[in-house]
C-alpha positions in Angstrom: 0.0 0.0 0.0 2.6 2.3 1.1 4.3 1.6 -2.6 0.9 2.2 -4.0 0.6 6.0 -2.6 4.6 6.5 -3.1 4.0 6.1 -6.8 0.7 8.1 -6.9 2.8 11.2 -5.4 5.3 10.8 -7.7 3.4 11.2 -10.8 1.2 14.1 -9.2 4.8 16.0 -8.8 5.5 15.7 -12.4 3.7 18.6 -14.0 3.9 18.0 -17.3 2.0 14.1 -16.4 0.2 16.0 -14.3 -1.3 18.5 -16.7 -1.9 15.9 -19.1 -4.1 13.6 -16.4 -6.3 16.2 -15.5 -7.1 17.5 -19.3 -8.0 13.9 -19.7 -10.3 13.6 -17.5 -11.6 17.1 -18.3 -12.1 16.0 -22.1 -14.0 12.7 -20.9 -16.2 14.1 -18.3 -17.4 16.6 -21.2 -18.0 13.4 -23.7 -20.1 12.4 -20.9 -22.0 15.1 -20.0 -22.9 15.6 -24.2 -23.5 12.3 -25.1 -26.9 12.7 -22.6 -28.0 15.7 -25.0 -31.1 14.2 -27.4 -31.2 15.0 -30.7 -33.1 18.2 -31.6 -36.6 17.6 -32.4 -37.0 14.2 -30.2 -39.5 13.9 -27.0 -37.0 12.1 -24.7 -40.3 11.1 -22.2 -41.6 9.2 -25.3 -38.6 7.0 -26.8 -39.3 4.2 -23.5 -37.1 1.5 -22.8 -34.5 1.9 -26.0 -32.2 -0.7 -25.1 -30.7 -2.4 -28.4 -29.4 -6.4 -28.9 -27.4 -7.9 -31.5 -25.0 -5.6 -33.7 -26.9 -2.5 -32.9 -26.5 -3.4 -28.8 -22.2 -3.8 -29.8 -22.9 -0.3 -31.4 -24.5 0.8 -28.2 -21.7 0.0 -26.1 -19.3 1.5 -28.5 -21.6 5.1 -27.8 -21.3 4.4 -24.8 -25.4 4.2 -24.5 -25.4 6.9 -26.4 -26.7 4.6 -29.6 -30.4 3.9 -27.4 -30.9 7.7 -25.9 -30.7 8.7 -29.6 -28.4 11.4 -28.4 -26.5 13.7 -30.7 -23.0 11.8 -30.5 -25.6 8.4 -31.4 -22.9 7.3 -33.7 -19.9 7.9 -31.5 -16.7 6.4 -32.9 -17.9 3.6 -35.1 -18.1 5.4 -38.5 -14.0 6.8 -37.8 -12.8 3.3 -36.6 -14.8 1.9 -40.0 -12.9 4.7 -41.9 -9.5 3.6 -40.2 -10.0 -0.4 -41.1 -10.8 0.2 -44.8 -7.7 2.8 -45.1 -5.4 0.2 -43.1 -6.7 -2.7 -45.9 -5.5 -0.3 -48.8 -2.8 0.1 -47.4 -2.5 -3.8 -48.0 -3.7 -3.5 -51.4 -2.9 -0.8 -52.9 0.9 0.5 -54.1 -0.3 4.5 -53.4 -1.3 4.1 -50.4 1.7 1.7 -49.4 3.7 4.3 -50.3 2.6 6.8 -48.2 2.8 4.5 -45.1 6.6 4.2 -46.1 6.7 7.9 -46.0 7.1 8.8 -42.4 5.2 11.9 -40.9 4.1 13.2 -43.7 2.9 10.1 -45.2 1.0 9.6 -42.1 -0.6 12.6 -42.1 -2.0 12.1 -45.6 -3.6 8.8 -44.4 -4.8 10.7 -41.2 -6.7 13.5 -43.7 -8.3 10.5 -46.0 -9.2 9.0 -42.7 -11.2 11.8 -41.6 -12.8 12.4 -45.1 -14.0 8.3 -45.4 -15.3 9.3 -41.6 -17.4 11.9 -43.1 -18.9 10.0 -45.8 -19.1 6.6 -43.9 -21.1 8.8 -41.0 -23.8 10.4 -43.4 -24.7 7.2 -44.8 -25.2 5.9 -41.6 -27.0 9.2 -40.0 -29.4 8.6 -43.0 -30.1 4.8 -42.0 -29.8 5.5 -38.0 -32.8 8.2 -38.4 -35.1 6.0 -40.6 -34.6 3.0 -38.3 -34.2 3.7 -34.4 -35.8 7.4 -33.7 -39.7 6.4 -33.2 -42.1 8.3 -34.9 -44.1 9.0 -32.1 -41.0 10.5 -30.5 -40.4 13.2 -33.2 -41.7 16.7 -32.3 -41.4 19.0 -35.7 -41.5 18.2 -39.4 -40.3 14.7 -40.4 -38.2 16.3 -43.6 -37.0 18.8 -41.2 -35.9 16.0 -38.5 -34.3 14.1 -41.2 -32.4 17.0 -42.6 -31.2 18.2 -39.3 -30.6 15.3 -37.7 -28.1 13.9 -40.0 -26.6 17.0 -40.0 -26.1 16.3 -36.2 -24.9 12.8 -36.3 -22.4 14.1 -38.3 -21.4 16.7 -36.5 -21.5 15.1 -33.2 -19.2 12.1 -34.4 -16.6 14.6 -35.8 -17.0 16.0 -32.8 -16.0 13.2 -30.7 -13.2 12.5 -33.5 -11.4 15.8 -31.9 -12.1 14.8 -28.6 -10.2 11.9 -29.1 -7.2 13.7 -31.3 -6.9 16.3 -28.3 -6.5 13.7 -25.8 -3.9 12.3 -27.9 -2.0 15.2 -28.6 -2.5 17.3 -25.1 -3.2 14.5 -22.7 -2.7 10.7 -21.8 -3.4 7.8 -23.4 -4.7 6.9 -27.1 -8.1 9.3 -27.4 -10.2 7.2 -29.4 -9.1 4.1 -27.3 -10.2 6.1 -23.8 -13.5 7.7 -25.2 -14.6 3.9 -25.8 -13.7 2.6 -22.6 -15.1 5.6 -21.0 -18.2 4.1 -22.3 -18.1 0.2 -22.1 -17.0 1.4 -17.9 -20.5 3.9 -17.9 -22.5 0.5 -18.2 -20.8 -1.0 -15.3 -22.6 0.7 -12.3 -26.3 -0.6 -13.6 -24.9 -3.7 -14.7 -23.4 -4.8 -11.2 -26.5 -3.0 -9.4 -28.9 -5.4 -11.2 -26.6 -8.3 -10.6 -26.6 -7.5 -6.8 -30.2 -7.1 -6.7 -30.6 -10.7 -8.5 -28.4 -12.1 -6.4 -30.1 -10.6 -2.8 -33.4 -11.2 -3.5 -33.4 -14.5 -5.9 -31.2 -17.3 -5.8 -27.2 -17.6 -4.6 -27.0 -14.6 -2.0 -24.2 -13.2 -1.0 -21.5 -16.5 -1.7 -22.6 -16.6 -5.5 -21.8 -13.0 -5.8 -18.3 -13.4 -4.1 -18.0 -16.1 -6.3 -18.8 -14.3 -9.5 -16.0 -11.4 -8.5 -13.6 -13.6 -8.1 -14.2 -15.6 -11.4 -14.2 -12.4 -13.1 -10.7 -10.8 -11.6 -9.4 -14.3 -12.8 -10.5 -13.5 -16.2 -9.5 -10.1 -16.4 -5.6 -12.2 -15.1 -5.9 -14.7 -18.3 -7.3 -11.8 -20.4 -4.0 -9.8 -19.4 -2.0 -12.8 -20.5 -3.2 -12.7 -23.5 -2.7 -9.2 -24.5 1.0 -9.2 -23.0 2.4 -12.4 -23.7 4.9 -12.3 -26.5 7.3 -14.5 -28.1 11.0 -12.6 -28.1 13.2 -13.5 -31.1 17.1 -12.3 -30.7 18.4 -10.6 -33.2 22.1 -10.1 -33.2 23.6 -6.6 -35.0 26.7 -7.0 -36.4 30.0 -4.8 -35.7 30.9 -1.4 -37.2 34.1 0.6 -36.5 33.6 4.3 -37.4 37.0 6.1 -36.1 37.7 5.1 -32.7 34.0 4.3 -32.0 32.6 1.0 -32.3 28.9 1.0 -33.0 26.5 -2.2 -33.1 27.8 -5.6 -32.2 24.3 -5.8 -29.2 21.8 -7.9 -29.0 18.1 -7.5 -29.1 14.7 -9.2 -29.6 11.6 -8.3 -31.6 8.6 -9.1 -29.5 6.2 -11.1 -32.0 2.6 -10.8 -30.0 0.7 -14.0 -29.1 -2.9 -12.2 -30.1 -1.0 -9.7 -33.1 -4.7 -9.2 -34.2 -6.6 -7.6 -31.1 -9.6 -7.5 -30.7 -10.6 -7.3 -34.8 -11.2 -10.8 -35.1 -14.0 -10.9 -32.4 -15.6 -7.7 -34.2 -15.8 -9.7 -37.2 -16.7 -12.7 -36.0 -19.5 -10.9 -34.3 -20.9 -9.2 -37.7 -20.7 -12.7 -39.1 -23.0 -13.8 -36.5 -25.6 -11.6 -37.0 -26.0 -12.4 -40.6 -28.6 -15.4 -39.6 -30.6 -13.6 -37.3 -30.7 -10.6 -39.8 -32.2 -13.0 -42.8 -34.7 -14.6 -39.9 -35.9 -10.8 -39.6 -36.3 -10.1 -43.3 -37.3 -13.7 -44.1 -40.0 -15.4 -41.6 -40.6 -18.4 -43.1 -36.6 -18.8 -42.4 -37.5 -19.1 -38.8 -38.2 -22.8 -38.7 -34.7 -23.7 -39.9 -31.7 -23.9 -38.7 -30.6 -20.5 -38.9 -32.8 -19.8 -36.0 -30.6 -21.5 -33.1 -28.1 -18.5 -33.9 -30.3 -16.5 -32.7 -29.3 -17.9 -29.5 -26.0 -16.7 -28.3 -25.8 -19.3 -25.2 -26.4 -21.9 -27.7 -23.3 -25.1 -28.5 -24.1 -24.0 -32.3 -23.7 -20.9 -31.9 -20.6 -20.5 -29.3 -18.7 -23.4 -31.5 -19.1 -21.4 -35.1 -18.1 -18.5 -33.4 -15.4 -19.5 -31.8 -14.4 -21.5 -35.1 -14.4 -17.8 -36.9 -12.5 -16.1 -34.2 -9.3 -18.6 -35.0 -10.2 -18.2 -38.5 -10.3 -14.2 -38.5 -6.8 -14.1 -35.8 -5.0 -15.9 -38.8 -6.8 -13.9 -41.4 -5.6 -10.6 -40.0 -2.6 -11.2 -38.2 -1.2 -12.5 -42.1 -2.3 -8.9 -43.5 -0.5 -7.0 -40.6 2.6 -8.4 -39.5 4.9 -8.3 -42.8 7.8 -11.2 -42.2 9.3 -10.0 -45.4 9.6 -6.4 -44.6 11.1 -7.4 -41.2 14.0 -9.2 -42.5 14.6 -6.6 -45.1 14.5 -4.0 -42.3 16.9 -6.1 -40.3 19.1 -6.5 -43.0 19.3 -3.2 -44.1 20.7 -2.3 -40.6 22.9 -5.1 -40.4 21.1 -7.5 -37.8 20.3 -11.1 -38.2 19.0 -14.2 -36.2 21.7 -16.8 -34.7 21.8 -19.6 -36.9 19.3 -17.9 -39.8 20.6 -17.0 -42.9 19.5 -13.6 -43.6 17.0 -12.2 -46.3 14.1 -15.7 -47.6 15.6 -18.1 -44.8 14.8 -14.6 -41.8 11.5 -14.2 -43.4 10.4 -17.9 -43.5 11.9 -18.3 -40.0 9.5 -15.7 -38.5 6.6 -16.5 -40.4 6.9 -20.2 -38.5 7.3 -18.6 -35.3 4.3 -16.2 -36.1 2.1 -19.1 -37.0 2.9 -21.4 -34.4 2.3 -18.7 -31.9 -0.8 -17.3 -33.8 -2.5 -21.0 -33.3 -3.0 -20.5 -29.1 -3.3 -16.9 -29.2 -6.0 -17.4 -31.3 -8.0 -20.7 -29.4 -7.6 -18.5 -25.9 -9.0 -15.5 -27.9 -11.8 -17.5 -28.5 -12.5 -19.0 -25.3 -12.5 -14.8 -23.7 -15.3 -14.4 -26.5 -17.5 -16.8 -25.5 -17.4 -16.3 -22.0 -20.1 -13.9 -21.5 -22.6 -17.0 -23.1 -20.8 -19.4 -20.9 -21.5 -16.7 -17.5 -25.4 -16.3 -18.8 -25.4 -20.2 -18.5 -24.4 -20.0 -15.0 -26.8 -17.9 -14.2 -25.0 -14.2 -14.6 -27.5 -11.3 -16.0 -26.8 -10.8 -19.6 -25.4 -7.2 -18.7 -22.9 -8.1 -16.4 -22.2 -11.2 -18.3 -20.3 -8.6 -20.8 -17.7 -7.7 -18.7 -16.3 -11.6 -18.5 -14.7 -11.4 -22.1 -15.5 -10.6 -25.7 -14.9 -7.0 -27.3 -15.6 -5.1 -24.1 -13.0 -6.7 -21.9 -10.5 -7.2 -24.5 -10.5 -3.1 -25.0 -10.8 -2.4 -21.1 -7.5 -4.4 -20.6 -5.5 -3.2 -23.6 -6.7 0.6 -22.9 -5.6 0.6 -19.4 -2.6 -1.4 -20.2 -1.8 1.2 -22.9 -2.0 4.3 -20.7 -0.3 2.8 -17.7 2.9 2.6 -20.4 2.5 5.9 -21.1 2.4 7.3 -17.0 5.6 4.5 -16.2 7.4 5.9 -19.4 7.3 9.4 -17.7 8.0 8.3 -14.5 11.2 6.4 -15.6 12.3 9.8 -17.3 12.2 11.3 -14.7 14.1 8.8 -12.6 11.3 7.8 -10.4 10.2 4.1 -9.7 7.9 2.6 -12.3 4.2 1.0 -11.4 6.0 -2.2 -10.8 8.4 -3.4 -8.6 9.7 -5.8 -11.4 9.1 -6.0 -15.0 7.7 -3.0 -17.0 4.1 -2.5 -18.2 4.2 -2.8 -22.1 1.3 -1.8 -24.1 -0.6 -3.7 -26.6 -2.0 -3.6 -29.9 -5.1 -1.1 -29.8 -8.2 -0.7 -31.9 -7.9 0.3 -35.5 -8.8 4.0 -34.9 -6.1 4.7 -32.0 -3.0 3.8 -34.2 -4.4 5.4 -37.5 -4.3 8.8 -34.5 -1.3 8.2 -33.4 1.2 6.4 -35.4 -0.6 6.4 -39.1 -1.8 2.8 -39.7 -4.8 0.8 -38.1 -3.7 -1.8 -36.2 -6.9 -3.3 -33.6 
């Protein structure tokens, strides 16, 4: 404990951290406070009990409930992090825009600028869709051209909006903005979502032992979940000699840290929009009700929890092949005169490292699955479907990596200035974040 408020002091007497913690928290507190503001035009009394399921619930939790209130930042952050996975895949696929990832700051700052155009675009076709499909007529107050017209206007501007939030926390404060504005609002659900398991708990079945019970199993999870995002597989590389006058330079070695889960948490967000493909043509379709697209509909169900664990793996493969780059490693590597012990440089690096990648991708991938389909496997045991969330899947996998992410950043400061880190051994490393927060911060999407 005493370790615990030694470290808080320390960073509290750096003012530069300081500053940086406390515009933070200024720039989150006013997300917050706008993301209650309706929409102009909308009877809040009359839109009821809003609460969305499926895709459009993930949305929700994205907004940070902001989707169901039909508030002005509705759309929150989805239509930018859209915008940053389409510019990262052509970066993949097309030579222009490889080239400007090759192209240091400035390339990065063209692929930032297309990235905030797509946003725009990708955010007024889904204004357009979100206003003729989840505002209730009965809750509009004025003209319905008028509403429509005004309202996407709004969404638009309310999702830019949170865009520069999220670039000023970047910039002026702590942490990845995009990353923080999304936790900020996965954490808002937590209050209501432990009150009504408490409540559940006191007056129906398991009292106060099940509920210890359930805490427990989830600060396990949260332990494996942590595993996941940190555990990486070191591969030493060995740089070779140089003399330059009387200096020698080189001749060290070091490692590259290949991540266990490379992908994040894209292949769960994929997975998932696979998913609701069946209970999508089930809406459209009745008389596809009776078949067997209807038990995945169920997300406790074998079926379901077994395909979607199946497209998970599937997905982690998929995407950790189009990001990590085994090629341009061992050409970087050999350009600066490094090499593997025992590995010929140039096809025999690149083939050695896309073995190690794949045989490390394999269980990085199977526990990824098994965090996704823990919140079915909770609901099973009896835990309500909103606290259920919080024991894996997207919202757990972003609430680890996020706060992992930020507590590099406040231990990188603190070992600048000579003070103790968080830990008493080891160092906090980061992890790879969502799609949006690298295309802020470093140029390319990585989730």
């Amino acid at each position: 404990m005493k370790k615990l408020f030694t470290t808080l002091s320390n960073i509290w007497k750096i003012q530069e951290l300081k500053e940086r913690i406390v515009f933070t928290l200024v720039i989150l507190l006013v997300y917050r406070f706008v993301s209650h503001v309706v929409l102009p035009g909308v009877d809040a009394t009359a839109l009821g009990d809003n609460q969305k399921s499926g895709i459009l619930g993930l949305l929700d939790m994205f907004a940070g409930g902001s989707f169901s209130r039909v508030s002005i930042l509705a759309l929150g952050v989805m239509p930018y992090i859209s915008a940053s996975i389409v510019v990262q895949l052509l970066g993949i696929a097309v030579p222009s825009f490889q080239k400007m990832q090759k192209e240091g700051e400035s390339g990065r700052n063209k692929l930032n600028q297309i990235t905030r155009y797509l946003t725009v675009a990708i955010t007024a076709v889904q204004a357009v869709g979100y206003v003729k499909t989840q505002v209730p007529v009965e809750a509009i107050l004025i003209d319905h051209t008028l509403f429509f017209v005004l309202s996407t206007f709004v969404l638009c501007a309310g999702t830019l909006f949170v865009m520069w939030l999220g670039e000023k926390i970047t910039d002026k404060g702590i942490g990845n903005g995009i990353s923080l504005i999304i936790m900020v609002g996965i954490i808002a659900r937590l209050p209501v979502a432990l009150q009504q398991e408490i409540s559940s708990r006191f007056v129906g079945e398991g009292g106060l032992i099940a509920l210890i019970l359930e805490i427990v199993a989830l600060f396990a999870v949260v332990m494996f979940t942590i595993l996941i995002v940190q555990g990486v597989r070191k591969v030493p590389v060995q740089y070779a000699k140089r003399i330059v006058g009387n200096r020698q330079f080189g001749g060290v070695r070091q490692y590259i840290p290949l991540k266990v889960n490379a992908a994040g948490v894209m292949p769960i967000i994929f997975a998932q929009a696979l998913m609701f493909i069946p209970t999508t043509l089930t809406q459209f379709f009745p008389s596809l009700q009776n078949t067997w697209l209807i038990q995945f509909s169920d997300p406790t169900s074998l079926a379901y929890s077994l395909t979607f664990a199946f497209l998970i793996i599937a997905f982690t493969f998929f995407y950790t092949a189009i990001t990590v780059n085994p090629v341009q490693m061992s050409d970087d590597m050999k350009k600066n005169g490094g090499f593997i012990p025992g590995i010929k440089p140039g096809l025999s690096t690149s083939s050695f490292i896309d073995d190690v990648i794949s045989k490390i991708t394999f269980p990085g991938s199977v526990f990824l699955a098994i965090v996704a389909i823990l919140p079915s496997l909770a609901v099973k045991f009896g835990i309500k479907s909103e606290f259920a969330h919080f024991y894996g899947g997207t919202s757990l996998l972003i609430l680890v990596g996020v706060v992992l992410d930020t507590l590099q950043q406040i231990e990188s400061y603190l070992l600048m200035r000579h003070y103790d880190g968080l830990m008493k051994t080891g160092r906090v490393t980061g992890r790879t974040g969502i799609p949006a927060a690298s295309a802020t911060s470093e140029g390319s999407a990585v989730i």
